[in-house]
MMTF fields as JSON, N, C-alpha, C and O atoms, coordinates in Angstrom:
{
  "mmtfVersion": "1.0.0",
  "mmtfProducer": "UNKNOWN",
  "numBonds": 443,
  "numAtoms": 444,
  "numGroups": 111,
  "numChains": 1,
  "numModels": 1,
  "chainsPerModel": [1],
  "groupsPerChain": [111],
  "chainIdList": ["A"],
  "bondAtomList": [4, 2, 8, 6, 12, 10, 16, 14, 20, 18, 24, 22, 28, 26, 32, 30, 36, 34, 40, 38, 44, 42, 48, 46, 52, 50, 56, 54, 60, 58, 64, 62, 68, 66, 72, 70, 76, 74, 80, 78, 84, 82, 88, 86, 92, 90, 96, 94, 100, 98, 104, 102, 108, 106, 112, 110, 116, 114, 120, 118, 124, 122, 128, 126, 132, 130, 136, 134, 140, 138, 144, 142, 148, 146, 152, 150, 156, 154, 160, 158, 164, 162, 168, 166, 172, 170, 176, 174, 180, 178, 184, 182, 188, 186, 192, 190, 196, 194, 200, 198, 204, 202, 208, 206, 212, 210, 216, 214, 220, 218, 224, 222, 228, 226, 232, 230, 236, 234, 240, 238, 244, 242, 248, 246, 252, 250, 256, 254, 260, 258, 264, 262, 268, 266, 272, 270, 276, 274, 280, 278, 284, 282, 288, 286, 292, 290, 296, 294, 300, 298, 304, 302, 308, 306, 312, 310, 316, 314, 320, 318, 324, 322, 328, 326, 332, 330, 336, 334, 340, 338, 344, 342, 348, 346, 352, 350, 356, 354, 360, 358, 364, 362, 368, 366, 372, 370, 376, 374, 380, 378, 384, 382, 388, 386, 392, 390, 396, 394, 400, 398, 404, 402, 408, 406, 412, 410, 416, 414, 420, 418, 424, 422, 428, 426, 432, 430, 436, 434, 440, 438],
  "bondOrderList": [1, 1, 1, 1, 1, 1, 1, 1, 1, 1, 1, 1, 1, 1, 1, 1, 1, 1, 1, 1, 1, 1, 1, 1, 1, 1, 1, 1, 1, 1, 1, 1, 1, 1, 1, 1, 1, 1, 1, 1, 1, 1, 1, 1, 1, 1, 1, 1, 1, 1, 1, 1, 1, 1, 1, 1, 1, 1, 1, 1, 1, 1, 1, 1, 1, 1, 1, 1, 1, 1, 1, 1, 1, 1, 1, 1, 1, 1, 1, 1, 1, 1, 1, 1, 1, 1, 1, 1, 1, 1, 1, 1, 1, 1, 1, 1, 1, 1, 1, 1, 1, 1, 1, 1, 1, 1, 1, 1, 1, 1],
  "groupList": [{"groupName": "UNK", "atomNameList": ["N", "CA", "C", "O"], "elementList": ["N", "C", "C", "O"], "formalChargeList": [0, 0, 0, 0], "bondAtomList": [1, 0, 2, 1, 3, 2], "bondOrderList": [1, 1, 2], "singleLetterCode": "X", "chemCompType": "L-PEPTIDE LINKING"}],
  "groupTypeList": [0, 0, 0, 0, 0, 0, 0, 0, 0, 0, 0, 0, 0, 0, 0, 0, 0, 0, 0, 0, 0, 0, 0, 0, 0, 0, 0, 0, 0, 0, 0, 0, 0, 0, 0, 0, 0, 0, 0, 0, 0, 0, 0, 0, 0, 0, 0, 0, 0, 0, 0, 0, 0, 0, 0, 0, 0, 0, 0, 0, 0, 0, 0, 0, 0, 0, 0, 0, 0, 0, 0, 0, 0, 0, 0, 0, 0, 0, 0, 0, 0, 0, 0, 0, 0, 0, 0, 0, 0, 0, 0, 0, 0, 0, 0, 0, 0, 0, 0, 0, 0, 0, 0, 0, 0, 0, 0, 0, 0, 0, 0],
  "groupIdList": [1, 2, 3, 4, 5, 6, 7, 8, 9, 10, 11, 12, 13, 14, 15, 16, 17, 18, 19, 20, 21, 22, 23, 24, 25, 26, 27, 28, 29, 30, 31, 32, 33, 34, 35, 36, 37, 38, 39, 40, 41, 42, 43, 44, 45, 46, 47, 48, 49, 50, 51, 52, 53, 54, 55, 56, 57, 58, 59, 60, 61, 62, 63, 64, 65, 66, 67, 68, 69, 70, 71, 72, 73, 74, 75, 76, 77, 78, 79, 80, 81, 82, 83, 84, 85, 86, 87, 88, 89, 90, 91, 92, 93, 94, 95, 96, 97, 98, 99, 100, 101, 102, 103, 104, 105, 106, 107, 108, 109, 110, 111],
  "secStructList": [7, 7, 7, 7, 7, 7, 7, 7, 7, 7, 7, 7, 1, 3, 3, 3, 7, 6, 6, 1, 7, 3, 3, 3, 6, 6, 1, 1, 7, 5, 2, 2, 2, 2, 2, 2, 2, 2, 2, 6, 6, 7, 7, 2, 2, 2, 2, 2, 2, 2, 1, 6, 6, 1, 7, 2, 2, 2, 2, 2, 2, 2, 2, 2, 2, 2, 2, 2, 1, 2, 2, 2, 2, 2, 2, 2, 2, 2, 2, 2, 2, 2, 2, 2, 2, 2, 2, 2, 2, 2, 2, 2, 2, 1, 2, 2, 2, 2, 2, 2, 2, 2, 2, 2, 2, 2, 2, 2, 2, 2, 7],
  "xCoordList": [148.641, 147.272, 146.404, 146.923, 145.381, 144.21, 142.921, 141.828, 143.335, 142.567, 140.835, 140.796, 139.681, 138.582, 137.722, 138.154, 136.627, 135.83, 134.624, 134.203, 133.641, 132.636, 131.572, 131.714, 130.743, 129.66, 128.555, 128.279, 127.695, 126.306, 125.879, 126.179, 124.534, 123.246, 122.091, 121.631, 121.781, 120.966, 119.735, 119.624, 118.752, 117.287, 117.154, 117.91, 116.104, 115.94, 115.358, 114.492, 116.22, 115.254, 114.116, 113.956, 113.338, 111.701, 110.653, 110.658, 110.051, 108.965, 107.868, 107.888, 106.755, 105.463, 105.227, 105.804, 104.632, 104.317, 103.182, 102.512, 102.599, 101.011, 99.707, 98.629, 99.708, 98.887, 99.032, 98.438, 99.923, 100.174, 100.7, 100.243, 101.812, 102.454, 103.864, 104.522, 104.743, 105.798, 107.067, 107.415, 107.405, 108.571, 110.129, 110.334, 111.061, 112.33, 113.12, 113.429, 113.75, 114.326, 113.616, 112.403, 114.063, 113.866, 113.175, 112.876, 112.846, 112.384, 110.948, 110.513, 110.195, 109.037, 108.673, 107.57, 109.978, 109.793, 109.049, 109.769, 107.827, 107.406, 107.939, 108.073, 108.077, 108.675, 108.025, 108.746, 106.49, 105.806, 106.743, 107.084, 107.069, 107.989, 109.467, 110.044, 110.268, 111.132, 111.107, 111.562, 110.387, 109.736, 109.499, 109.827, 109.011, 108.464, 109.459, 109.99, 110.456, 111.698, 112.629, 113.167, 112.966, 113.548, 113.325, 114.188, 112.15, 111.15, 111.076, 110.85, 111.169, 111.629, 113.117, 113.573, 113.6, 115.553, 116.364, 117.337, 115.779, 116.711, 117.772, 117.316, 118.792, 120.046, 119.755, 119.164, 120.43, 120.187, 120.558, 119.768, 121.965, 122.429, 121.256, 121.033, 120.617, 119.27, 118.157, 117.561, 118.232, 116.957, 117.184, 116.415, 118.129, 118.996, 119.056, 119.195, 118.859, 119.073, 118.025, 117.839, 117.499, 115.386, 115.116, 114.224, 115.558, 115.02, 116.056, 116.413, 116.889, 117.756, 117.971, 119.055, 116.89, 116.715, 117.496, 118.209, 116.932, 117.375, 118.656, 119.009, 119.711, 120.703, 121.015, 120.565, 121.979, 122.589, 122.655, 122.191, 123.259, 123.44, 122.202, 122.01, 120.809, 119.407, 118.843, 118.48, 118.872, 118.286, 118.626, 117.859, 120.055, 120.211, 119.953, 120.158, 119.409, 119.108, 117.909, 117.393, 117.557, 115.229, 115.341, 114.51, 116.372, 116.149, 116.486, 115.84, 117.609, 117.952, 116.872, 116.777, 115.879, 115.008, 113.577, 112.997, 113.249, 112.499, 112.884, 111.941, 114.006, 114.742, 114.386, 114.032, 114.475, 114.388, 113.194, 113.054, 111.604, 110.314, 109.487, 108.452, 110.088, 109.571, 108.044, 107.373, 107.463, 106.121, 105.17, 104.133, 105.969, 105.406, 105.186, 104.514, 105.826, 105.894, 104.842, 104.119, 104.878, 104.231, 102.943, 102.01, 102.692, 101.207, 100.436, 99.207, 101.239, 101.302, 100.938, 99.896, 101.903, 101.655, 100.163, 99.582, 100.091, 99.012, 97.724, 96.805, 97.582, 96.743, 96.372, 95.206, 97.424, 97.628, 96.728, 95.843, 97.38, 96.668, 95.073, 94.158, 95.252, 93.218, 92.856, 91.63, 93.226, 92.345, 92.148, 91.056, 93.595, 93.324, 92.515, 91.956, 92.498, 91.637, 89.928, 89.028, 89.974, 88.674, 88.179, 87.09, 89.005, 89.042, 88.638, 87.947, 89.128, 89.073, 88.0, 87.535, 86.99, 85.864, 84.899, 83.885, 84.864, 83.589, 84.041, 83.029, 85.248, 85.029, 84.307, 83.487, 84.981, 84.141, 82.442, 81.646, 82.416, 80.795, 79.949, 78.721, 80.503, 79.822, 79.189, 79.695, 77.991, 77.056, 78.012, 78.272, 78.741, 79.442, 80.861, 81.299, 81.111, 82.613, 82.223, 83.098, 80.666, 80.125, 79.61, 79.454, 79.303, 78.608, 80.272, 80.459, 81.336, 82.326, 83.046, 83.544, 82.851, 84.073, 83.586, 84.334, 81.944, 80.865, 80.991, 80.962, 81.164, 81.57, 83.202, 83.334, 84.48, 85.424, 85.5, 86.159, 84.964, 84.491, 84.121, 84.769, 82.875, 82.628, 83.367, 83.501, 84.045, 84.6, 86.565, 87.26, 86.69, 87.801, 87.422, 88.216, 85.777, 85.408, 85.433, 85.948, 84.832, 84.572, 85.745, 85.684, 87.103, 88.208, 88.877, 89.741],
  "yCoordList": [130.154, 130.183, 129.432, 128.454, 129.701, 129.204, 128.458, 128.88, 127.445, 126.28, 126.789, 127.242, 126.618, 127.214, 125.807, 124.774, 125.895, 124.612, 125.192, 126.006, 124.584, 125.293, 124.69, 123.752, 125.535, 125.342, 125.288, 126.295, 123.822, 124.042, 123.044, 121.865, 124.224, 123.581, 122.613, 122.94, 121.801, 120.403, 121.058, 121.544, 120.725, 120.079, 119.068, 118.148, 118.868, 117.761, 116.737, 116.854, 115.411, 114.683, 113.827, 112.69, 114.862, 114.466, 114.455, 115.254, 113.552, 114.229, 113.702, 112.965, 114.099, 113.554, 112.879, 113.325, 111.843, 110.709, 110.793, 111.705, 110.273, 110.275, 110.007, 110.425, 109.41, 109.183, 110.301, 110.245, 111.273, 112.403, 111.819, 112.208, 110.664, 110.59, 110.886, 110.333, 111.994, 112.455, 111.084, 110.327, 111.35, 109.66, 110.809, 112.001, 109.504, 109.571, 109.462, 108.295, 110.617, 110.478, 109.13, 109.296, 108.057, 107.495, 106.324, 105.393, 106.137, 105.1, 105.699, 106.83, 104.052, 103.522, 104.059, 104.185, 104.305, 104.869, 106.094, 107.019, 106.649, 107.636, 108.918, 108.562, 109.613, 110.459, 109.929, 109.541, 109.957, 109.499, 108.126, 108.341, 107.069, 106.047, 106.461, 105.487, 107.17, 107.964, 108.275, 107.556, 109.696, 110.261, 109.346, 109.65, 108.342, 107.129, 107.069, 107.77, 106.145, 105.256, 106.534, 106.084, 107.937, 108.527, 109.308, 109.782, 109.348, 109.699, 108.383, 108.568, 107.228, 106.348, 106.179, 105.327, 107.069, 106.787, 105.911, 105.288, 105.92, 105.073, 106.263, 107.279, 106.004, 106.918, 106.287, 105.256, 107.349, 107.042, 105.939, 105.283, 105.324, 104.565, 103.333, 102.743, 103.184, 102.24, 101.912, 100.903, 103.614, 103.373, 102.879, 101.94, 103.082, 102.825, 101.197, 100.706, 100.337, 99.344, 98.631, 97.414, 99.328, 99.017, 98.929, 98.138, 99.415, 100.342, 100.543, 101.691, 99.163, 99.131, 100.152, 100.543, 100.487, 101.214, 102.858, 103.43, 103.339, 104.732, 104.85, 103.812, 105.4, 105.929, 107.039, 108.175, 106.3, 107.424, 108.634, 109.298, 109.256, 110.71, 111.18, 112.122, 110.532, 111.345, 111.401, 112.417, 110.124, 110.217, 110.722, 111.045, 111.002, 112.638, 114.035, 115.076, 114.091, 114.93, 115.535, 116.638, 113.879, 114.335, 114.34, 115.042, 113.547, 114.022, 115.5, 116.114, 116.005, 117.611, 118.602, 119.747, 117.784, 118.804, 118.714, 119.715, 117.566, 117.593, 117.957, 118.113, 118.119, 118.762, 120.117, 120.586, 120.869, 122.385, 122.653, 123.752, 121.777, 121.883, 120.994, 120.452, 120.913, 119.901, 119.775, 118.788, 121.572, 122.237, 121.574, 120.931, 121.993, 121.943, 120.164, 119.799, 119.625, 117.999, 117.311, 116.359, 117.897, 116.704, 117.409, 116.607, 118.254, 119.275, 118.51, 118.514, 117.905, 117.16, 115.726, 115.223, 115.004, 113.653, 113.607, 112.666, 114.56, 114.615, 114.387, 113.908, 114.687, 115.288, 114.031, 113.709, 113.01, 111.648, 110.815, 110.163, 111.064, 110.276, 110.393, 109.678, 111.567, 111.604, 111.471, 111.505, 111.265, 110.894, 109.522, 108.957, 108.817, 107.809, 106.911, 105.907, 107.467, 106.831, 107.11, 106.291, 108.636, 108.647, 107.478, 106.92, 107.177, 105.848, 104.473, 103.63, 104.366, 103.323, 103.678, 102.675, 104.204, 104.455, 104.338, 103.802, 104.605, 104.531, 103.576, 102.889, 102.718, 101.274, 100.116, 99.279, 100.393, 99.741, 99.722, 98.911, 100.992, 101.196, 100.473, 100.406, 100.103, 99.219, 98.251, 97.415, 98.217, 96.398, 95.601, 94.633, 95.549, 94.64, 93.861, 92.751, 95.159, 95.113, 94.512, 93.824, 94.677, 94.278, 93.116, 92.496, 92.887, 91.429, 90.495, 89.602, 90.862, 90.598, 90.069, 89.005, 91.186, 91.289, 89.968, 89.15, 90.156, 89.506, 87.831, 86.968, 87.442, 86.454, 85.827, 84.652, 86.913, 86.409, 86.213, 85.215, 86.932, 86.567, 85.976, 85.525, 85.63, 84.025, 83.223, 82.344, 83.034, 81.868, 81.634, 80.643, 82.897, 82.861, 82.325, 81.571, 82.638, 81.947, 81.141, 80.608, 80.076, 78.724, 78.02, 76.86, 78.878, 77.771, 77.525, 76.652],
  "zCoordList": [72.368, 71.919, 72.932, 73.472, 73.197, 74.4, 73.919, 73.542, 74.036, 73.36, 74.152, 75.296, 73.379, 73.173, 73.194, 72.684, 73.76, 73.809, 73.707, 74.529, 72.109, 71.684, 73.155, 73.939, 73.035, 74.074, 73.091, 72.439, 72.891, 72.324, 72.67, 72.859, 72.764, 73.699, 73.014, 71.92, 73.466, 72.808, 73.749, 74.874, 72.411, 72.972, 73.503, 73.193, 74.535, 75.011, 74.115, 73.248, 74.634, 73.587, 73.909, 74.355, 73.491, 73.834, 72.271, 71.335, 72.434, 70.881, 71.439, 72.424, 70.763, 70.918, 70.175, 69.184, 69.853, 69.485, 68.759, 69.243, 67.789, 66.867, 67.901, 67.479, 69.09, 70.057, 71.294, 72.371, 70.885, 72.347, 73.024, 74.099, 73.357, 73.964, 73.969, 73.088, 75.149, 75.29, 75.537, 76.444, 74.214, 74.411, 74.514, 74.284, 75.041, 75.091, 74.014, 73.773, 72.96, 71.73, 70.734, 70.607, 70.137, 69.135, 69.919, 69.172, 71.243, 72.136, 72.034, 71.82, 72.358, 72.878, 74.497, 75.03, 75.017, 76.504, 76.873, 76.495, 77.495, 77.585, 78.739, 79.91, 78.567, 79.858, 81.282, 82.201, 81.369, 82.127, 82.867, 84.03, 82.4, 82.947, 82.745, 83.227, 82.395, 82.695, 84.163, 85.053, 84.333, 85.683, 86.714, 87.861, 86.487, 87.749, 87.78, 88.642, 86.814, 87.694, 88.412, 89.423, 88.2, 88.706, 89.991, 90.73, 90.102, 91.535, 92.205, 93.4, 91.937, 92.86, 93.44, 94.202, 92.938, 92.874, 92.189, 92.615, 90.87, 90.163, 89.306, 88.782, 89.302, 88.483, 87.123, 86.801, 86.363, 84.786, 84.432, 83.753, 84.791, 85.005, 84.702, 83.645, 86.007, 86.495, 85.236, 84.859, 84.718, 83.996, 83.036, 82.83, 82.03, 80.997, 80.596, 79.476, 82.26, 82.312, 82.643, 82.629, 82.879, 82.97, 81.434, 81.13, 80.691, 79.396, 78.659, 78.393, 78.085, 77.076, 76.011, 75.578, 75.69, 74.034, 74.106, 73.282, 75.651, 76.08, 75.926, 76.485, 75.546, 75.487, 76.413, 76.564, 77.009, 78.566, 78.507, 79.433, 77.385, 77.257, 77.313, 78.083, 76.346, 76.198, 77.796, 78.389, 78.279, 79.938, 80.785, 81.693, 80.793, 81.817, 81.051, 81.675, 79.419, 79.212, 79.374, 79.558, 79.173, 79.479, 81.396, 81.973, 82.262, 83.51, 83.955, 84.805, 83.256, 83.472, 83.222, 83.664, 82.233, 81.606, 82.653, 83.073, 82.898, 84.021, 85.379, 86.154, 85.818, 86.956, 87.095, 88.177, 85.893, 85.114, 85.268, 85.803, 84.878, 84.658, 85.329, 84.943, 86.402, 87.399, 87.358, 87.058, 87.901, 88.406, 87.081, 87.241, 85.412, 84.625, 83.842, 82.877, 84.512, 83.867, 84.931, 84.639, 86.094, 86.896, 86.902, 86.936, 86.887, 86.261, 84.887, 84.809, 83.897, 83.057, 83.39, 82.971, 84.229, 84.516, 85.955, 86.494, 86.049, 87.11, 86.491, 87.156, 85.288, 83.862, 83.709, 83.938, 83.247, 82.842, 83.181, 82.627, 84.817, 85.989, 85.729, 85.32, 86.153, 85.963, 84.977, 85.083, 83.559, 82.361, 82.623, 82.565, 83.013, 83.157, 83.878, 83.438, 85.3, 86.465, 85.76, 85.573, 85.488, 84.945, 83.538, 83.672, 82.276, 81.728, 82.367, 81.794, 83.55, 84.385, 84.857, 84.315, 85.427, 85.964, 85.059, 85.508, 84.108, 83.229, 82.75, 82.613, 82.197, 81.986, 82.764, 82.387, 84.157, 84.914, 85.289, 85.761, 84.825, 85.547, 83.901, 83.938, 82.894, 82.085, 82.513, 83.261, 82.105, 82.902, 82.188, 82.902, 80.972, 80.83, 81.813, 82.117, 81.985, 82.909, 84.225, 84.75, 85.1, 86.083, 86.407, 87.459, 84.947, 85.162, 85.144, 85.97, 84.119, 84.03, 85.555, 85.923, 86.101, 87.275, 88.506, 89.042, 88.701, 89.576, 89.171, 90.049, 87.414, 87.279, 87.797, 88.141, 87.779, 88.044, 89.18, 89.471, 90.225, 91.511, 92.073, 93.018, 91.834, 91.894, 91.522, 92.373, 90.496, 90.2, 91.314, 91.536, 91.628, 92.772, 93.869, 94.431, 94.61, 95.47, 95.444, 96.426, 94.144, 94.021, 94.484, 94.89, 94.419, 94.537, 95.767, 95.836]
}
């Protein structure tokens, strides 16, 4: 008799979060920092250990899956970027944030 080894396929484990953010299974970790540490060259291994909570098996599953949807994740985190920088721009351009920044400034000079 010829021993048989079921083959089944897992979703990645990814969910979205109540704020739209794409997390790593039951973790606080977002794909977005997933993606960084692995585009810097960290092995799952690495990240796992950056990021206790991740469980090894899910992080080569969410890295296989971004491996797979590369075009379509970083199209995504590109998205990120610019909401964010744009966030950062109109915070700053507040007279509050200006008068803010002009005071910490001065006071770095002073020292």
């Amino acid at each position: 008799m010829q021993a048989v080894l079921p083959i089944i396929t897992q979703e990645p484990p990814l969910r979205i979060d109540a704020g739209g953010a794409v997390r790593i299974g039951k973790t606080r970790v977002t794909l977005q920092t997933l993606v960084g540490s692995f585009n810097r060259g960290a092995t799952a291994e690495e990240i796992v250990q950056q990021f206790p909570t991740l469980d090894l098996a899910e992080t080569y599953l969410a890295i296989g899956y971004y491996l797979q949807h590369r075009a379509e994740i970083d199209e995504y985190l590109q998205k990120l970027k610019e909401e964010a920088n744009r966030i950062q721009a109109e915070i700053e351009a507040r007279p509050e944030s200006i008068a803010l920044r002009a005071r910490l400034l001065a006071r770095r000079q002073s020292k």
